[in-house]
C-alpha positions as CSV (number, residue, x, y, z in Angstrom):
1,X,11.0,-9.0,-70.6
2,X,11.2,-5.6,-68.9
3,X,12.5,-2.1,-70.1
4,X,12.6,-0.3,-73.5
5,X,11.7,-2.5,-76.3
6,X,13.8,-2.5,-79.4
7,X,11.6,-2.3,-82.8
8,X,12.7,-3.0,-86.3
9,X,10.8,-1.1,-89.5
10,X,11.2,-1.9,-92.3
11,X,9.7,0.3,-95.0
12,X,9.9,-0.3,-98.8
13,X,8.8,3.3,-100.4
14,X,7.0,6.6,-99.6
15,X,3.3,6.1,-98.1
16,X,5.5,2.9,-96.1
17,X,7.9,5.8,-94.4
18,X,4.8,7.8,-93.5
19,X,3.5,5.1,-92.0
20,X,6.6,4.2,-90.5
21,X,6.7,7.9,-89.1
22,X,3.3,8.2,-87.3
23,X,4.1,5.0,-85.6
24,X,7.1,6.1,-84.7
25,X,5.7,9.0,-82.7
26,X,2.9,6.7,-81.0
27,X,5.4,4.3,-79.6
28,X,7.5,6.6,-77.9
29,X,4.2,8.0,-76.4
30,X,3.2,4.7,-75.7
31,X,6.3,2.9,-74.5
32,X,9.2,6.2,-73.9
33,X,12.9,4.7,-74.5
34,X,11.6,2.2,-76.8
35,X,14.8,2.2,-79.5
36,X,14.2,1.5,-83.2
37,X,16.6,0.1,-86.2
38,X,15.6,-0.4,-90.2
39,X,14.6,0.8,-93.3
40,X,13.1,4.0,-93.6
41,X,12.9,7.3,-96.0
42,X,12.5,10.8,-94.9
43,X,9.6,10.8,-92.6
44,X,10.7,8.3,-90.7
45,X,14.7,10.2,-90.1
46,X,13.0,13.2,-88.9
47,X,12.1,11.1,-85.7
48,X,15.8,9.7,-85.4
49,X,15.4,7.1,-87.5
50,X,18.4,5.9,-89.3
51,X,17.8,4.1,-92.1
52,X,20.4,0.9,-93.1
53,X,20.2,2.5,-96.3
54,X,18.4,5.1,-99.0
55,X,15.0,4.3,-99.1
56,X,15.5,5.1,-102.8
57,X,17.3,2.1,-103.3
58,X,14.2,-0.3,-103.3
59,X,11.4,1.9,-104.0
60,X,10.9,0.6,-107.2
61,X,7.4,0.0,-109.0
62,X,6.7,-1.8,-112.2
63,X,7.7,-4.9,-113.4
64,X,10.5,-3.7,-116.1
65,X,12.0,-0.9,-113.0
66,X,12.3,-4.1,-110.8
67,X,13.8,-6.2,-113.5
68,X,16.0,-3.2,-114.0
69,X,17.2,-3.1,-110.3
70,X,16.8,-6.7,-109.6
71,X,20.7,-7.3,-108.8
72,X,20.3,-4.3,-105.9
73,X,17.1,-5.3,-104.6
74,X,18.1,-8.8,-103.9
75,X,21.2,-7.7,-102.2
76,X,19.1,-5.3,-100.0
77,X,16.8,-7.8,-98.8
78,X,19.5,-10.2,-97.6
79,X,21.5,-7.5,-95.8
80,X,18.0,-6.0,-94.4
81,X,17.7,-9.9,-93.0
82,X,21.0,-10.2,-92.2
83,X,21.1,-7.5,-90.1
84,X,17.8,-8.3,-88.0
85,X,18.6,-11.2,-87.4
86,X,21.9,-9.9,-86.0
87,X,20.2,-7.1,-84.1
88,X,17.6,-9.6,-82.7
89,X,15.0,-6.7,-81.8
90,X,11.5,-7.4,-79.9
91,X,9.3,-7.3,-82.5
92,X,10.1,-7.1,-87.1
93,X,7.3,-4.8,-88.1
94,X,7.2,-4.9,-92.3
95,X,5.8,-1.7,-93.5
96,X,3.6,-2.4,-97.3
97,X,5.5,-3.0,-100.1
98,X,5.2,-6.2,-100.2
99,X,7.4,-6.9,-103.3
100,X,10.3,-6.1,-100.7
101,X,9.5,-6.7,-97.1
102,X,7.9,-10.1,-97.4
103,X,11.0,-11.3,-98.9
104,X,12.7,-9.9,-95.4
105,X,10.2,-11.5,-93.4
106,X,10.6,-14.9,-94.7
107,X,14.7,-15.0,-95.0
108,X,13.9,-13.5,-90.8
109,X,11.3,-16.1,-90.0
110,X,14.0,-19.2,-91.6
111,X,17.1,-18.0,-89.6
112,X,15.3,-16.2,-86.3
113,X,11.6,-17.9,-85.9
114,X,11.6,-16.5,-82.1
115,X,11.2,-12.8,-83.8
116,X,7.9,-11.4,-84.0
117,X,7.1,-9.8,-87.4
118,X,3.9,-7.8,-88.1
119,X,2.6,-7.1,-91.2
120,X,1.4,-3.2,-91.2
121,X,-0.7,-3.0,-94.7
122,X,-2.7,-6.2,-95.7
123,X,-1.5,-7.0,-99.5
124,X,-4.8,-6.9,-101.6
125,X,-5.1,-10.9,-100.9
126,X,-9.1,-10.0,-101.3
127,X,-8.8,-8.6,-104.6
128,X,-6.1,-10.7,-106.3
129,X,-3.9,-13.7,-105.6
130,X,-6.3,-15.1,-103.0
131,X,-3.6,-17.9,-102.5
132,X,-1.1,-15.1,-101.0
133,X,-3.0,-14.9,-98.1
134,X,-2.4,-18.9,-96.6
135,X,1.2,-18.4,-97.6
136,X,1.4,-15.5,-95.0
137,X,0.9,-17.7,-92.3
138,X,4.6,-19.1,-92.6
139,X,6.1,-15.7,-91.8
140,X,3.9,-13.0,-90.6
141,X,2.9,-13.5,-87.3
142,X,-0.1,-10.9,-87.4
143,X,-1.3,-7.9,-89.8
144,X,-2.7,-5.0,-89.2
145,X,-5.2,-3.5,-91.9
146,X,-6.3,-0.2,-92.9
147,X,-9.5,-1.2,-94.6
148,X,-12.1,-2.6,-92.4
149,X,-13.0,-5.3,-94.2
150,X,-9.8,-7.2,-94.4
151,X,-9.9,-9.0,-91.1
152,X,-12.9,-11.1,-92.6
153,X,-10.6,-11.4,-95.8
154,X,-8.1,-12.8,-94.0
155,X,-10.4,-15.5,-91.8
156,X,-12.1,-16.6,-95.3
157,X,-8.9,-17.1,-96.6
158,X,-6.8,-18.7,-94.2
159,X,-4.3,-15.5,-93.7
160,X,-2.6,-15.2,-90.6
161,X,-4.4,-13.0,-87.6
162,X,-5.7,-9.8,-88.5
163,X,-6.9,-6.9,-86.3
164,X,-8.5,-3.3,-88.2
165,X,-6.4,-0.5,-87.3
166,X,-7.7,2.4,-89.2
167,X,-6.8,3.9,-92.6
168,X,-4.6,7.0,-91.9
169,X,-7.0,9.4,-93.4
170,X,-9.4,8.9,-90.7
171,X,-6.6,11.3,-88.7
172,X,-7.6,14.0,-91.6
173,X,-11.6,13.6,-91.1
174,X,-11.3,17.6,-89.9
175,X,-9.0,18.5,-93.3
176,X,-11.9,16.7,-95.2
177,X,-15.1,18.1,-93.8
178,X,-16.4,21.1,-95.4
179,X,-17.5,24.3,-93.9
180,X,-21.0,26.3,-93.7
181,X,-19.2,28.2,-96.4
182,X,-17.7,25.4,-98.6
183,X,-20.7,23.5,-98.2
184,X,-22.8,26.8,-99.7
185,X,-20.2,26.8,-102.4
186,X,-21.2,22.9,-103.3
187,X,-24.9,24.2,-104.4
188,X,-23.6,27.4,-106.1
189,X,-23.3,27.4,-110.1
190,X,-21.1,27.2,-111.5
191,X,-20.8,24.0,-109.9
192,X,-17.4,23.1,-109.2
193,X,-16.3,19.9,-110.9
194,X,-12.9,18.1,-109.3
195,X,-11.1,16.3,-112.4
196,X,-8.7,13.8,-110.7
197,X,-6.8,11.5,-113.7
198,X,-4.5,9.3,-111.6
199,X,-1.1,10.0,-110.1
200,X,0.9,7.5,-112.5
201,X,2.1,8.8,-115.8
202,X,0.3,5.6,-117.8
203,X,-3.1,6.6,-115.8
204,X,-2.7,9.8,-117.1
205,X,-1.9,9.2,-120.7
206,X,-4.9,7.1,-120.9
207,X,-7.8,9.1,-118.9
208,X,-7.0,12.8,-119.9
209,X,-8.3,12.9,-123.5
210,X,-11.7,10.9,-122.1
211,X,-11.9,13.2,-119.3
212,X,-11.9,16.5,-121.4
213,X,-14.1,14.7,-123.7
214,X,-16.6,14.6,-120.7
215,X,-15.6,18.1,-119.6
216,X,-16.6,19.4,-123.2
217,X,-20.1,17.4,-122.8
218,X,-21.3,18.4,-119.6
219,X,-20.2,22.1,-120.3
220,X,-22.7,22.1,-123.0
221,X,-25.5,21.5,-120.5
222,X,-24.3,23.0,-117.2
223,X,-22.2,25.7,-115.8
224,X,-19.2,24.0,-114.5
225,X,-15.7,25.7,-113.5
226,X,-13.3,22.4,-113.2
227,X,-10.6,22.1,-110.9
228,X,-7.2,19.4,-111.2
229,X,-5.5,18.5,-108.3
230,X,-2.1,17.2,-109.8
231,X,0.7,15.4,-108.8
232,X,3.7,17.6,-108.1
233,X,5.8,15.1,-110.7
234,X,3.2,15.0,-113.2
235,X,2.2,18.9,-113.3
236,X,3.6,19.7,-116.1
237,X,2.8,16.6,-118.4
238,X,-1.3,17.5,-116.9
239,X,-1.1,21.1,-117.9
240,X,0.1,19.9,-121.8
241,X,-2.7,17.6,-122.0
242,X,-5.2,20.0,-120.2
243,X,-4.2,22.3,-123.6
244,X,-6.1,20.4,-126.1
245,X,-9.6,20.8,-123.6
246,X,-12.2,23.2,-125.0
247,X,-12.9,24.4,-121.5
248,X,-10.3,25.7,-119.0
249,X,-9.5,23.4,-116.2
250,X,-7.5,25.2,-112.9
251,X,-4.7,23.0,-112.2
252,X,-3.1,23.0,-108.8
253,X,-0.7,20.9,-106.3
254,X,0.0,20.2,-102.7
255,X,-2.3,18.0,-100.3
256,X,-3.5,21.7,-98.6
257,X,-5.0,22.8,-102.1
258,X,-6.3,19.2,-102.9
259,X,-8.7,18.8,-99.6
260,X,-9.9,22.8,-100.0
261,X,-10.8,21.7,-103.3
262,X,-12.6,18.7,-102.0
263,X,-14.7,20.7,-99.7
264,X,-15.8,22.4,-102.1
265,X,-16.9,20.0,-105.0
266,X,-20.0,19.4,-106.0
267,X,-18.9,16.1,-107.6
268,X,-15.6,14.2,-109.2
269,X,-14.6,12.9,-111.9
270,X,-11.7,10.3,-110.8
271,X,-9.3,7.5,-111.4
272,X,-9.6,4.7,-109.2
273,X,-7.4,4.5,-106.7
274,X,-6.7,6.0,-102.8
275,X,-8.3,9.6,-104.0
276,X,-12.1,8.0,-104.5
277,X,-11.7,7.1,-100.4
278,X,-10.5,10.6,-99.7
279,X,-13.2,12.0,-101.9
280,X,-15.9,9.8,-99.9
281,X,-14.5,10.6,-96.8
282,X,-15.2,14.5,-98.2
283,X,-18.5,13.6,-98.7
284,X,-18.1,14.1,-102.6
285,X,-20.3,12.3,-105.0
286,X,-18.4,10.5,-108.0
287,X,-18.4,8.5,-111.0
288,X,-14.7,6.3,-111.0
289,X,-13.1,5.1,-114.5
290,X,-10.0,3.6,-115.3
291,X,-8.1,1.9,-117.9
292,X,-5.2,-0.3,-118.4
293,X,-3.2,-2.0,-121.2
294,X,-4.5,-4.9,-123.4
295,X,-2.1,-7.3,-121.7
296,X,-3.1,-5.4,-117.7
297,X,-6.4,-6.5,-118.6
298,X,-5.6,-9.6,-120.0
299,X,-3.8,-10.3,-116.7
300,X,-6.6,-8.7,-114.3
301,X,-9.7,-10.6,-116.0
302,X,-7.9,-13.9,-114.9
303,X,-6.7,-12.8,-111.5
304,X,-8.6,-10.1,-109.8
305,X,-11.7,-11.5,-108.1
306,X,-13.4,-8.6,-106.4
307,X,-17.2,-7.0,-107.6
308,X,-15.8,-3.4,-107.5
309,X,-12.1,-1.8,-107.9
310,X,-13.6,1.6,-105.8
311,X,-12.6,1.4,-102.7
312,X,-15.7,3.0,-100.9
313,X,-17.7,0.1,-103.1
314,X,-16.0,-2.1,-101.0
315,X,-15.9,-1.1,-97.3
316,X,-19.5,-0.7,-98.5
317,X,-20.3,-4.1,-99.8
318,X,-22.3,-2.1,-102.6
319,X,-21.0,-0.8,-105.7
320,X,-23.2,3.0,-104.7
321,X,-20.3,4.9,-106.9
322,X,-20.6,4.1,-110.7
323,X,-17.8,2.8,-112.0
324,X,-16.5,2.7,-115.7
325,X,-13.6,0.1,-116.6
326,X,-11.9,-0.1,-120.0
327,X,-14.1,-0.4,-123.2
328,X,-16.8,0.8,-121.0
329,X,-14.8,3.9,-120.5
330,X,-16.4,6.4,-122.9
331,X,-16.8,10.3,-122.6
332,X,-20.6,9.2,-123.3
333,X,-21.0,6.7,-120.0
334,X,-18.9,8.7,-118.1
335,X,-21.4,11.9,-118.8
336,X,-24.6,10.4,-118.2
337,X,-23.2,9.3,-115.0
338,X,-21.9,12.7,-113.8
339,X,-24.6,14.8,-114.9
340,X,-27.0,13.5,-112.5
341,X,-24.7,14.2,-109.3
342,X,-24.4,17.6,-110.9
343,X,-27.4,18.4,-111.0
344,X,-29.1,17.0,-108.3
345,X,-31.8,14.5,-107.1
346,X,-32.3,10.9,-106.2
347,X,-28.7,9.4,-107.6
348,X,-27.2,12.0,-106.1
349,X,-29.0,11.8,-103.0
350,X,-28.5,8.2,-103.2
351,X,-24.7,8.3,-103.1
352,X,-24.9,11.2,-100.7
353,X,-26.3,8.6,-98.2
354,X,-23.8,5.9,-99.0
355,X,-20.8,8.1,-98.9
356,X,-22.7,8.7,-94.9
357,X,-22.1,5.7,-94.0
358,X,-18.7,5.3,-94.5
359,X,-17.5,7.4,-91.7
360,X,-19.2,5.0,-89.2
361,X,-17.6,1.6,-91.1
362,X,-13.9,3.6,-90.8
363,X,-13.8,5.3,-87.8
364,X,-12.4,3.6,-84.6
365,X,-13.8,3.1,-80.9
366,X,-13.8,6.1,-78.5
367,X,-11.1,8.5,-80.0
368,X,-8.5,6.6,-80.8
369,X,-6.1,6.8,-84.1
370,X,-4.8,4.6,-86.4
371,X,-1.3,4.9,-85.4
372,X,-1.9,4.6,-81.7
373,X,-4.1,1.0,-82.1
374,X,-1.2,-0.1,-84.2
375,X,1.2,0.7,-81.3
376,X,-0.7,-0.9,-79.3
377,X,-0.4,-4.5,-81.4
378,X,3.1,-3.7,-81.9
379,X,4.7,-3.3,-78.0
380,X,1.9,-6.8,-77.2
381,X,3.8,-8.4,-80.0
382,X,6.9,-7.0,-78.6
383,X,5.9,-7.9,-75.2
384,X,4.6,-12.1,-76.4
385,X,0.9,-11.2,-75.5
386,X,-0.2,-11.0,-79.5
387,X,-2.2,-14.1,-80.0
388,X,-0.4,-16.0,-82.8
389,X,3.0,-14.1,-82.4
390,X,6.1,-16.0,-82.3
């Protein structure tokens, strides 16, 4: 088929619409004219994009919010379907958000089967719900993943085809990097310390009190000046808690403030999560802790079925960055851990060399970008050359 290509999106929240955005921006670069239709937020309208409806209305997280909203997101997936089908674009691409877009993808697949749909974001089949992965097959056509590891997940487990496109902080490597100067200010005492407690209200409920338990500790025995890099939402909530901490701890906000920070740590204290890979990318030794509810872990001792829950563990295939789940999560592991990358030596050396070693698992051939390789899939998928599509 020749001419533009038409290209459905279909996001489900925030880091979906970013995503949504950049490969916005690398289509029409790649394929000029190509016209789009969807679900999108913010990001995604300030390239054109109108969206069938607010991206608010099913960017919902939690198992009691989507209970809450269950009547709405129900009738948003069949009029998202609905109106794909309708359009009958070249190729469905199904941003994340699983909870939401698979359900599209399916309802697509059983009235249009001739549609192409691409999975952008591999659901965490590796780490939980192995079974997900098979089921895939009957509606996803391919998937791109950010993690390089997931292709292999995907062929062990019987997932549909899967090609490694790039996480999008490998487009931040520069933002991440340190200077001559910031990398000076890593050796200098006081040593700065980056305290990062999670970006969801229950992550920082739990980790704040332990982590100004640890910030007491190590102030006993080093000079430290700590550093918070908050999230916008939860600034205020952060700055309470930081109140009961014997030692002053510089909150701040914005992405901007967060990497200069970064580039300047001598080592981090954080919740697992997204932040430990932009720390490795940074080059930042760490020790990673978390802690959920008696019932989470109830649920996550029977279901998860990964070695590590640190993302640079696994694109390493070596748990290098200490970790510290639940009971084991005490101000006195956590401590013993962090001193050591504090003050200097072989575990800190020994994670220095690890954290190395990531840039060459992330980064992609020549100098392409994650949004451009994903373009790429998208206008063959488009076009009937992707292997496995529709």
């Amino acid at each position: 088929m020749s001419g533009p290509k038409t290209v459905w999106l279909v996001a489900g929240e925030d880091s979906g619409d970013q995503l949504g955005a950049k490969l916005m921006r690398a289509l029409r670069a790649a394929a000029p004219g190509t016209v789009f239709g969807g679900v999108g937020g913010e990001a995604m309208a300030e390239e054109g994009f109108t969206s069938l409806f607010p991206l608010d209305d099913v960017a919902v997280m939690g198992y009691l919010p989507v209970v809450a909203r269950a009547r709405t997101l129900l009738r948003r997936i069949r009029e998202t379907a609905t109106a794909v089908v309708r359009a009958r674009p070249d190729v469905l691409v199904i941003i994340d958000s699983p909870g939401f877009t698979h359900a599209v993808a399916q309802r697509v697949r059983k009235a249009a089967p001739g549609i192409p749909i691409v999975d952008y974001v591999s659901p965490s089949v590796w780490a939980w719900r192995p079974w997900r992965a098979k089921g895939m097959r009957g509606f996803i056509d391919h998937v791109m993943a950010l993690l390089p590891f997931e292709p292999d997940a995907h062929l062990r487990l019987g997932g549909p085809s899967c090609t490694y496109v790039g996480h999008p902080l490998i487009e931040r490597f520069s933002d991440l990097r340190p200077s001559a100067t910031e990398s000076r200010r890593r050796e200098a005492v006081p040593y700065s310390l980056v305290i990062l407690p999670g970006s969801r209200r229950a992550e920082i409920d739990r980790l704040m009190p332990v982590f100004g338990q640890v910030l007491e500790q190590v102030s006993r025995i080093l000079e430290v000046e700590a550093v918070l890099p908050a999230v916008t939402r939860h600034r205020a909530l952060i700055e309470r808690l930081a109140q009961a901490w014997p030692v002053p701890v510089r909150v701040l906000t914005g992405e901007d403030p967060k990497y200069a920070a970064f580039r300047g740590a001598r080592a981090a204290l954080a919740a697992s999560g997204t932040v430990t890979l932009e720390l490795a990318l940074a080059g930042v030794p760490m020790v990673v802790a978390y802690k959920v509810s008696r019932a989470e872990e109830f649920i996550a001792r029977r279901l998860i079925q990964v070695p590590s829950i640190v993302l640079p563990n696994l694109i390493l295939a070596e748990n290098a960055m200490p970790e510290f789940v639940q009971a084991d999560c005490t101000a006195e592991h956590l401590t013993r851990a962090l001193l050591p990358l504090l003050v200097g030596g072989a575990e800190r050396d020994a994670q220095s060399d690890a954290l190395a070693r990531i840039d060459g698992l992330m980064r992609l051939a020549g100098d392409d970008t994650p949004s451009r390789a994903a373009a790429r899939i998208v206008l063959d998928a488009a076009a009937g050359r992707l292997s496995g599509a529709a």
